[in-house]
C-alpha positions as CSV (number, residue, x, y, z in Angstrom):
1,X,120.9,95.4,96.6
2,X,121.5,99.0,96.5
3,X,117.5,100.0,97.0
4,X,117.1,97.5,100.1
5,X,120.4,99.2,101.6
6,X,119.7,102.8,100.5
7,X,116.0,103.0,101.9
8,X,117.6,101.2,105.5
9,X,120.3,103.7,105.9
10,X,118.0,106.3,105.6
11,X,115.4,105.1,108.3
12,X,118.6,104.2,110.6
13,X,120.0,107.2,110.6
14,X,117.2,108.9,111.3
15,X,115.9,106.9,114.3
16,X,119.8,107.2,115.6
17,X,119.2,110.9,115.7
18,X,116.2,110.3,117.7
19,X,118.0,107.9,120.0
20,X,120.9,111.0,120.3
21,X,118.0,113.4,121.2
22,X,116.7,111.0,123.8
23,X,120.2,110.9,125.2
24,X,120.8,114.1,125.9
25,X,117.0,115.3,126.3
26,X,116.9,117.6,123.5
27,X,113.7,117.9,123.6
28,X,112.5,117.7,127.5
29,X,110.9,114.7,129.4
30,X,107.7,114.8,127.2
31,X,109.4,115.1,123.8
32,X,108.7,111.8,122.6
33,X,104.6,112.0,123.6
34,X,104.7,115.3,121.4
35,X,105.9,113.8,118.2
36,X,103.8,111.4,118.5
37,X,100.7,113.3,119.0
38,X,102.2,115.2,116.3
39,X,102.0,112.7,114.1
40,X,98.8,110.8,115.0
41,X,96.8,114.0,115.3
42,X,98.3,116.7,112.4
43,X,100.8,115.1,110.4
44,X,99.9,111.9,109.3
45,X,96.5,113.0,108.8
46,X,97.5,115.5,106.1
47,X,99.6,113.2,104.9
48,X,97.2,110.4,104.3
49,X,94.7,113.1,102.5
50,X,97.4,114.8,99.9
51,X,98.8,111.2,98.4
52,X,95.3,109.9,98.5
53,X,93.6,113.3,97.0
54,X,96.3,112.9,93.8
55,X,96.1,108.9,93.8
56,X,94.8,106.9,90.8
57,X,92.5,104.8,92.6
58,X,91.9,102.4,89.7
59,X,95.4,101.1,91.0
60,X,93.3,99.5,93.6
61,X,91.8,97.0,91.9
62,X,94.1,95.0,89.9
63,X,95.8,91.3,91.0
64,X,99.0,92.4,92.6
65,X,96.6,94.0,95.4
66,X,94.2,91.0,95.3
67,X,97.6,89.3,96.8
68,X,98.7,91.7,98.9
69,X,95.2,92.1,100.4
70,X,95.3,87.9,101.0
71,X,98.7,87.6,102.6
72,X,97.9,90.8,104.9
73,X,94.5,89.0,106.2
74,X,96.7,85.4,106.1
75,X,99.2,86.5,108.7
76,X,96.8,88.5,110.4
77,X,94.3,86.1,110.8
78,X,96.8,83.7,112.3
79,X,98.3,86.7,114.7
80,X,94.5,87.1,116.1
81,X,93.9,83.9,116.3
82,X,97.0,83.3,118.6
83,X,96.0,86.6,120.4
84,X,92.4,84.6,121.2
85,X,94.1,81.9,122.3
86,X,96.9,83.5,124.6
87,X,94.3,86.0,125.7
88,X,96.4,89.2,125.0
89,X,93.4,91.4,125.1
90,X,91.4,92.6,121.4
91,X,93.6,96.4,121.7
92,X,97.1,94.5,122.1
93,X,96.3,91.8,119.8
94,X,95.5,94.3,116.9
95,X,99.3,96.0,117.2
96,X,100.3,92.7,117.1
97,X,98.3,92.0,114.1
98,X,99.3,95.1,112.2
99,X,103.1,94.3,113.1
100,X,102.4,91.0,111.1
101,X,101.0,92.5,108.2
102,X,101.2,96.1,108.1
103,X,104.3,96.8,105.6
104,X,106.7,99.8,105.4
105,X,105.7,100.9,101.9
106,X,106.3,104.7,102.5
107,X,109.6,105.9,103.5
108,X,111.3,102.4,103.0
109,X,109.2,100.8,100.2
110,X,109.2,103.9,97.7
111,X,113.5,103.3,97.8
112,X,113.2,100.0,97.3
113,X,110.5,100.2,94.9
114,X,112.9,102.6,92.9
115,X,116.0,100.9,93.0
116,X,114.8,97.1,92.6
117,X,111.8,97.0,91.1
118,X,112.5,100.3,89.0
119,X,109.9,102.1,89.5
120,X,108.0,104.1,92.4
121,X,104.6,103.4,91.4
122,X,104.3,99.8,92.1
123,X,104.7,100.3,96.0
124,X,100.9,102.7,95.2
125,X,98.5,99.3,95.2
126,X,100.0,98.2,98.4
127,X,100.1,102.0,100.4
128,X,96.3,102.7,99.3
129,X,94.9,99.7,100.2
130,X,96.6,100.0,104.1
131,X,95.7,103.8,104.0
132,X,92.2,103.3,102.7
133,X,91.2,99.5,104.2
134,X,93.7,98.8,107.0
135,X,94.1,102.2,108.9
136,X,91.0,103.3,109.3
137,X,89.8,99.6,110.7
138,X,92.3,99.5,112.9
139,X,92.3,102.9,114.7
140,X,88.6,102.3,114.4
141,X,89.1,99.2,116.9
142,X,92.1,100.3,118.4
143,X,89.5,103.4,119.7
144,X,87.0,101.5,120.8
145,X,89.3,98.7,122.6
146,X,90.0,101.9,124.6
147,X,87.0,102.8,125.7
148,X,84.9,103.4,122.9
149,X,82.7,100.7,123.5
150,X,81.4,102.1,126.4
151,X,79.7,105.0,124.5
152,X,76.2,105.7,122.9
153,X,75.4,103.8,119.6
154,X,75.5,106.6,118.1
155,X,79.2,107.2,118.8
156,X,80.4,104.2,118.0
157,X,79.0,104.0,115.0
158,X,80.8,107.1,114.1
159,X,83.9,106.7,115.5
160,X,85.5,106.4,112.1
161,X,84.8,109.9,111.4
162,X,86.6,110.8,115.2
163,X,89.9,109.4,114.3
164,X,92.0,112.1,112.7
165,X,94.0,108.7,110.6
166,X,90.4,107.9,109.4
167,X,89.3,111.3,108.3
168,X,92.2,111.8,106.7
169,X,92.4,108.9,104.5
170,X,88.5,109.2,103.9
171,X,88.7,112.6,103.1
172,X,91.5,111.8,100.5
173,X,89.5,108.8,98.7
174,X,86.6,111.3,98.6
175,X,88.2,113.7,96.7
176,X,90.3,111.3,94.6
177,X,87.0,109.3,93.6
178,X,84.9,112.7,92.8
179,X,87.8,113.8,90.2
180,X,88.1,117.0,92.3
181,X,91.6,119.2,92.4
182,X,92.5,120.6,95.9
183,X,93.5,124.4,94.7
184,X,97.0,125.0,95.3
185,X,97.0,127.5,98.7
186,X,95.4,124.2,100.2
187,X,97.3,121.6,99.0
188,X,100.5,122.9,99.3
189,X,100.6,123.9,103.0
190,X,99.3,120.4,103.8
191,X,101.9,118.2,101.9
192,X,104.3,120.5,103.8
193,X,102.9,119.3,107.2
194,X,102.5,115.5,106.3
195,X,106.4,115.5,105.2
196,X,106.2,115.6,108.7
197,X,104.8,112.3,109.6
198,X,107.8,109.8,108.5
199,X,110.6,112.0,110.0
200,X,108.3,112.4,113.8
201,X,107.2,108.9,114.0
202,X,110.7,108.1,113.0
203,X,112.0,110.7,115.5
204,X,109.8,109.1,118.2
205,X,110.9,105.5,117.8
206,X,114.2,106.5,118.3
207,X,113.9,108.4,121.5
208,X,112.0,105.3,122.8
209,X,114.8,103.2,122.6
210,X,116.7,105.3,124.9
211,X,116.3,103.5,128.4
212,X,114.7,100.7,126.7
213,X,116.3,96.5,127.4
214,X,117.0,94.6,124.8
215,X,114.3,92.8,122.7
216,X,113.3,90.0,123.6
217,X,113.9,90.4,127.2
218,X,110.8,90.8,128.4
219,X,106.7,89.5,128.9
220,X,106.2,90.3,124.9
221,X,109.1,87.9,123.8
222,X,106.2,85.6,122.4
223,X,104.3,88.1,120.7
224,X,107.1,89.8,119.0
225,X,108.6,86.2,118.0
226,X,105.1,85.8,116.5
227,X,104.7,89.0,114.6
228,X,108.2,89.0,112.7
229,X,108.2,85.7,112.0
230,X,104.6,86.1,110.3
231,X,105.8,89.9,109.2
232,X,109.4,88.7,107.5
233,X,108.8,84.9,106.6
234,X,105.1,83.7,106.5
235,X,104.0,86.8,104.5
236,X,106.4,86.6,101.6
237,X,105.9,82.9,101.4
238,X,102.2,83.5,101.4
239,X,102.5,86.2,98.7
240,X,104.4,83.9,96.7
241,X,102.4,81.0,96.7
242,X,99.0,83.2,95.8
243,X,100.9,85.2,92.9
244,X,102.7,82.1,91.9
245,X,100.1,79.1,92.4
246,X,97.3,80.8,92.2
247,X,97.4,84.0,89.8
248,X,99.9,83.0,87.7
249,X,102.1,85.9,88.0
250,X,105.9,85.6,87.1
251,X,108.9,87.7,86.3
252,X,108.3,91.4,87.2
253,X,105.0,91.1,88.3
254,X,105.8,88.3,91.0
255,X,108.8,90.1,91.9
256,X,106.5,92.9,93.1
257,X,104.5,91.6,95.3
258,X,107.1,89.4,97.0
259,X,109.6,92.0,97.5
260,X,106.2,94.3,99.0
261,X,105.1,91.7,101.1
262,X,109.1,91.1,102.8
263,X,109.2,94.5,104.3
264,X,109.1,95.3,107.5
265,X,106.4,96.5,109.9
266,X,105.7,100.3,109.3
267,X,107.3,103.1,111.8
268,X,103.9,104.2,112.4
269,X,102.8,101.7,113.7
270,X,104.3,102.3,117.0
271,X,102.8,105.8,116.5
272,X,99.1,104.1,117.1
273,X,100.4,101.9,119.8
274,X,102.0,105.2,121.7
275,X,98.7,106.9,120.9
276,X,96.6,104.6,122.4
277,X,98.9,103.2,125.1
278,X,98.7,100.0,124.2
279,X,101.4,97.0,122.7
280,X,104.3,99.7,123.2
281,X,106.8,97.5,123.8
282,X,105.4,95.2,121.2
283,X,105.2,97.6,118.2
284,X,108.9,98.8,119.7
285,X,110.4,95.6,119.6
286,X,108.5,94.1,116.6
287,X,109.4,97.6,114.0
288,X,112.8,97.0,115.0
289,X,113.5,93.4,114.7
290,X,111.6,92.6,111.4
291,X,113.4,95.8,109.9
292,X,116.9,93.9,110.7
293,X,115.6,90.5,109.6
294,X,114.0,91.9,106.3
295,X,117.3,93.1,105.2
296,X,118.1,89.5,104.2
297,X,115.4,88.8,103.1
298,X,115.0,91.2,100.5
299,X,118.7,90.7,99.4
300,X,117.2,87.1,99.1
301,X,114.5,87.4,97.3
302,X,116.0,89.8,94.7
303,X,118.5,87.6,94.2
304,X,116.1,84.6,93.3
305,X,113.2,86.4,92.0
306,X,115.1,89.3,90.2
C-alpha cells in the first residue's frame, strides 16, 4: 500500500506544479512545446542510452518478460484492431495502442517495485523490453504515419536510425551487448541530462491540462474508454492468466508480473503524441485516467496476490 501511494504522490505533485506553471505562464505561450521537444529530442534520448549502456541484458530473456511481452501485444492487438475498425487513422491508433499497453515502469514502477515487490530490479525485464522492442517500433511508425512514407526507400528504411528515442535505445543495447564501459566524463554528463526526461514530460503534462475540459467530454471519449479499460483491467487479467495458466508462476513471481502489467500508461507517452501532433487529447486523457483507476487496482491486487 505504501509503494502504490508513495510513487503516485510523487508523479501528482509534480504534474500539479506543471499545471501551476501553466496557470500563471511561467514559462511563456510556447513553454509546454519546449519541454517536450526537450524531452523527445535530448533528454529522453540520453536517458534511454545510460540505463540501457549499464543494463544486464540477460534479464531480457527470462518468463516474466515472455508474459509481459504477451499481454502488451494482447491489449494492443485488440486496441488496433478497434482502431481498423473505427477508422481512427494508423498514427492515432498507435498512441492509442501504446496507452493500452505501454506501462509506467520508470518513475512510478521503480517505487512500487521497491515498496511492494521489494526490490527495484524486477521492474528491469519490463522497462528494457519497451525501451528496446516497443519504442523504437513505435516512433518508427509514428514517423512515418507523419509523412515518412512519402520518402525515398532508402529513408524509410532508415528511419529508425532518425529518431533520436531509437538511437538512443539502440545505441545503449549496443554498448550493453558488446561488454563496453562508457568512460566516466561521458557517462556522467549524460545521466545528468536524462534525469531530465521524467521531470519535463511530467512538467509538460501538467501545463496541458491547464485550459483543457474534462475527460471524457469530447470526440476521443471511445478511444480513451478503450485504452484504460484494456491499460488497467484487460492487461492484468491477461498477465495473470499467462503467468498463472500457462507458466505456472505463483507467489512472488506472479505477483510481479501482475502488479507490472496494472500500471498505468507512461508520462511519455503523451511526449510522442505532442511530438508528432497526433492522439493529444487521447494520450492526455488516457495517462491521466488509467493513473487514477490503477490506484485500486494495485491496492487490489497486492492485497490478493501479496
Amino acid at each position: 500500500m505504501q509503494g502504490v501511494l508513495s510513487g503516485f504522490a510523487v508523479i501528482v505533485v509534480v504534474i500539479g506544479v506543471g499545471y501551476v506553471i501553466g496557470l500563471r505562464g511561467c514559462l511563456g505561450g510556447q513553454g509546454r512545446d519546449v519541454l517536450t521537444r526537450l524531452a523527445f529530442h535530448v533528454a529522453t534520448p540520453a536517458l534511454l542510452f545510460t540505463v540501457l549502456a549499464r543494463a544486464d541484458l540477460s534479464v531480457v530473456f527470462s518468463t516474466r518478460l515472455l508474459v509481459t511481452a504477451l499481454s502488451t501485444a494482447a491489449v494492443a492487438g485488440l486496441f488496433v484492431a478497434a482502431g481498423v475498425v473505427r477508422r481512427w487513422g494508423v498514427a492515432r491508433t498507435t498512441i492509442g495502442a501504446l496507452c493500452a499497453g505501454y506501462v509506467n515502469s520508470g518513475n512510478l514502477g521503480i517505487p512500487i517495485a521497491v515498496y511492494v515487490l521489494g526490490d527495484a530490479s524486477l521492474v528491469a525485464p519490463v522497462l528494457l523490453f519497451q525501451l528496446v522492442g516497443v519504442t523504437p517500433v513505435a516512433v518508427t511508425v509514428l514517423d512515418l504515419a507523419s509523412g515518412g512514407a512519402k520518402r525515398p526507400l532508402v529513408q524509410r528504411v532508415l528511419t529508425p536510425l532518425r529518431n533520436p528515442i531509437a538511437v538512443g535505445s539502440l545505441a545503449g543495447v549496443a554498448v550493453s551487448a558488446a561488454g563496453l564501459r562508457v568512460p566516466a566524463p561521458v557517462l556522467d554528463p549524460l545521466t545528468l541530462i536524462g534525469n531530465m526526461s521524467v521531470p519535463a514530460a511530467l512538467l509538460a503534462f501538467g501545463i496541458a491540462l491547464r485550459g483543457s475540459s474534462l475527460p471524457l467530454r469530447g470526440a476521443e471519449r471511445a478511444p480513451v474508454l478503450l485504452a484504460v479499460g484494456l491499460k488497467t483491467l484487460v492487461q492484468p487479467v491477461t498477465a495473470w492468466l499467462l503467468a498463472a495458466g500457462v507458466f505456472g508462476l505463483r507467489g512472488a513471481p506472479l505477483l510481479d508480473v501482475v502488479v507490472t502489467s496494472a500500471l498505468p500508461a507512461a508520462q511519455n507517452l503523451f511526449t510522442y503524441a505532442s511530438t508528432y501532433r497526433v492522439g493529444e487529447v487521447l494520450a492526455r486523457e488516457a495517462i491521466l485516467l488509467s493513473t487514477v483507476v490503477s490506484v485500486p487496482v494495485l491496492v487490489v491486487v497486492a492485497a490478493l496476490l501479496g
